[in-house]
C-alpha positions as CSV (number, residue, x, y, z in Angstrom):
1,X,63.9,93.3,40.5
2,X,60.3,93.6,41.7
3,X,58.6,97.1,42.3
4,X,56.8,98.6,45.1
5,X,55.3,102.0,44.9
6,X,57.0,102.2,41.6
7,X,60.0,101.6,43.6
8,X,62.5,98.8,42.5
9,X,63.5,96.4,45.9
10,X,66.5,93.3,45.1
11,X,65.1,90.4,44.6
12,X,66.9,88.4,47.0
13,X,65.5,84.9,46.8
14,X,67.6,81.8,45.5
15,X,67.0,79.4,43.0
16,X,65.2,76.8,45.5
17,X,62.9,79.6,46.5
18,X,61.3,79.0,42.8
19,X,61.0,75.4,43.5
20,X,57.6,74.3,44.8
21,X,57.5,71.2,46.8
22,X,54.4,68.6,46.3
23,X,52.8,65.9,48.5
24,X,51.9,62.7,48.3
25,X,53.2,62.8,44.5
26,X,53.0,60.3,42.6
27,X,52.0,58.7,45.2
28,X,51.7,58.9,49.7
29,X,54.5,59.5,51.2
30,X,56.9,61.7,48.5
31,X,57.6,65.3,48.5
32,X,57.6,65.8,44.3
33,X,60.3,68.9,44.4
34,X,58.6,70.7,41.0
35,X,60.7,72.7,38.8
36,X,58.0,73.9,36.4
37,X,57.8,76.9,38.8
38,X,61.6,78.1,38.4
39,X,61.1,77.4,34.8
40,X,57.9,79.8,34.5
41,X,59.8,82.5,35.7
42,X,62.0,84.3,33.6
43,X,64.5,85.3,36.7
44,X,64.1,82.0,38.4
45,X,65.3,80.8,35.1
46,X,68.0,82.2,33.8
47,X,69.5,82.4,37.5
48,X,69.8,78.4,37.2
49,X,71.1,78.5,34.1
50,X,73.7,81.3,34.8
51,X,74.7,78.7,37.8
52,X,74.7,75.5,36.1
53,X,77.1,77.5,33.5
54,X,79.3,78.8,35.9
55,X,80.7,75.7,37.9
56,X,82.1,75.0,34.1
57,X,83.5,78.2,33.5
58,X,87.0,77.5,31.3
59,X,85.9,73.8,31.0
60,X,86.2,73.2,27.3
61,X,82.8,71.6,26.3
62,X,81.7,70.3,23.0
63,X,78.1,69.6,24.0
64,X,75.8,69.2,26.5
65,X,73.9,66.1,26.9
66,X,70.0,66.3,28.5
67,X,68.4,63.6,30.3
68,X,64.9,63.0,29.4
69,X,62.6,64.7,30.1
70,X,63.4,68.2,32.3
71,X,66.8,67.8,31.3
72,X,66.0,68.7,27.9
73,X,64.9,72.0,29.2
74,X,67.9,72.6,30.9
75,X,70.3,71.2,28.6
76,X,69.1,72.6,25.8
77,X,69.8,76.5,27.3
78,X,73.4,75.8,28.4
79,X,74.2,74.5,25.1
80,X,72.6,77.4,23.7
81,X,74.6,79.8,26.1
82,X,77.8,77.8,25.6
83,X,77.4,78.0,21.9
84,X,77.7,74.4,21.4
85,X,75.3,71.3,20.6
86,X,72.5,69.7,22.6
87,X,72.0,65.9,22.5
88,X,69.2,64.0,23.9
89,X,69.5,60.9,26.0
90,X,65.4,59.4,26.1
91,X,63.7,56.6,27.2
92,X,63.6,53.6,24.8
93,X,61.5,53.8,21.8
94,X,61.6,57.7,21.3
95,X,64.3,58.3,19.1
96,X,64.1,57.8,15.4
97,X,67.3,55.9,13.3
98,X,69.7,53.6,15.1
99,X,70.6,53.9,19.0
100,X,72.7,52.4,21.8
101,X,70.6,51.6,24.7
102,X,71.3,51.1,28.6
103,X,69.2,49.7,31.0
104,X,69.1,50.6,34.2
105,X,67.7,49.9,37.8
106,X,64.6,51.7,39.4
107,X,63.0,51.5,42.7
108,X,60.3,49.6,41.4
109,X,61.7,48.1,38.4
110,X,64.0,48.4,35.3
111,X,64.3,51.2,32.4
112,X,66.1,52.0,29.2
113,X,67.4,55.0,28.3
114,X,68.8,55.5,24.6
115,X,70.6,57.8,22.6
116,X,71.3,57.9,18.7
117,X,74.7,55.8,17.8
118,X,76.1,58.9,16.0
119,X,75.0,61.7,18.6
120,X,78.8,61.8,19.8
121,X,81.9,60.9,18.4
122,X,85.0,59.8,20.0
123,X,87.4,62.2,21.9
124,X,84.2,64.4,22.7
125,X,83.8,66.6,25.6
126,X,80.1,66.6,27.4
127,X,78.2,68.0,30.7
128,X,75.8,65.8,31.2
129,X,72.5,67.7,32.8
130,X,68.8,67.4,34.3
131,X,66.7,68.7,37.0
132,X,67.0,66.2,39.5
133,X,69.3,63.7,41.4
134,X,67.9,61.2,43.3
135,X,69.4,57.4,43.1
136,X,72.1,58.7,40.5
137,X,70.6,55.8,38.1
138,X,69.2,57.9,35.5
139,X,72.9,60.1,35.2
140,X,75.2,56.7,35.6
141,X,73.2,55.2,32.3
142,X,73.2,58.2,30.7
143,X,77.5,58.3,31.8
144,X,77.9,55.2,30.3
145,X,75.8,56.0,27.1
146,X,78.4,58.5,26.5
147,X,81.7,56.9,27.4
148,X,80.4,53.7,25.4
149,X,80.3,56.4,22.0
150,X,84.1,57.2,23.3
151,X,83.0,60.7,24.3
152,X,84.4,62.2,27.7
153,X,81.9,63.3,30.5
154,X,83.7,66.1,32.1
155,X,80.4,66.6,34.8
156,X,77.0,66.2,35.9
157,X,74.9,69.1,36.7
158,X,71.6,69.3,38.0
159,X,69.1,71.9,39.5
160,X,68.1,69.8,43.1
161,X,70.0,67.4,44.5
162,X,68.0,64.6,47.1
163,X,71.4,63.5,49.1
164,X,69.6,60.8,51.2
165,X,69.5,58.9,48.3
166,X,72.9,58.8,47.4
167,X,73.0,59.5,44.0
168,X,76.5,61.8,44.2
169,X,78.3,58.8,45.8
170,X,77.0,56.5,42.6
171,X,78.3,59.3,39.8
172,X,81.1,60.2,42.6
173,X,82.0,56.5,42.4
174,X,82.0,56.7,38.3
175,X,84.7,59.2,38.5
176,X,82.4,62.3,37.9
177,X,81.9,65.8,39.2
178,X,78.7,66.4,40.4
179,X,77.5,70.1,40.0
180,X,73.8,70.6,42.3
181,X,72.4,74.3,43.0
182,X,70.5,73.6,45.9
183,X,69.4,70.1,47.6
184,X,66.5,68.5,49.7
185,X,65.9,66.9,52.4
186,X,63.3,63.8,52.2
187,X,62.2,62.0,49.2
């Protein structure tokens, strides 16, 4: 609730109304969809994460997994609010001890995401969640990083979904649920 005249007024506006769209970022030609602005704001915030939670309301969930790097952000308050544990999924090299790895394609390229070989154990129950979907190949490595440690990916949430790209028909095609609180048109 914002005031006016010492007056409070409802605060009508929805997460995507915290999201702040940037051009030509990284480079010509993309619309970067920023979530640093619904982060910053402690309504914006917690109304995602309220959201996120609730598609997996009576879903019994042993933790939540983040994908590097927003996803940590996210991921680390639903575990909090679900009382349960967070594990990272990162890109090579930035996890300590012994890890599983999964490559995976880019648009321009190839990366690795990893994840430690005792983060889940078999039988495990996990929402996978980030900021964004785009291609779907960030969330289908970080699917199979799980299933490979025997642990059951009950969904995939995210904050902004990109459909042209046709990530939710990749995770769709894994089998998964795909959770999104708002989507964008363009890429």
């Amino acid at each position: 609730m914002e005031t006016t005249n010492g007056k409070r007024r409802r605060d009508n506006r929805a997460v995507r109304d915290y999201i702040r769209t940037i051009v030509d970022f990284p480079h010509e030609g993309i619309l970067f969809r920023d979530v640093t602005t619904l982060f910053a704001d402690a309504r914006g915030f917690r109304m995602a994460v309220d959201q996120l939670l609730a598609a997996y309301a009576g879903e019994d969930i042993d933790k939540v997994v983040g994908l590097e790097a927003r996803g940590f952000i996210l991921g680390g308050a639903v575990a909090h609010q679900l009382s349960v544990g967070f594990v990272p999924i990162r890109k090579k090299g930035k996890l300590p001890g012994a890890v599983i790895s999964q490559a995976y394609a880019l648009e321009y390229g190839e990366a690795v995401m990893e994840i430690h070989d005792d983060a889940l154990r078999p039988g495990e129950r996990v929402l996978i969640v980030d900021d964004l979907l785009a291609t779907g190949g960030t969330a289908a490595a970080g699917i199979s990083l799980c299933e490979r440690l025997g642990a059951e990916v009950v969904g995939c949430a995210f904050v902004i979904e990109l459909p042209e790209l046709g990530g939710r028909a990749v995770l769709e095609g894994l089998g998964q649920e795909v959770h999104a609180l708002t989507s964008f048109e363009g890429a």
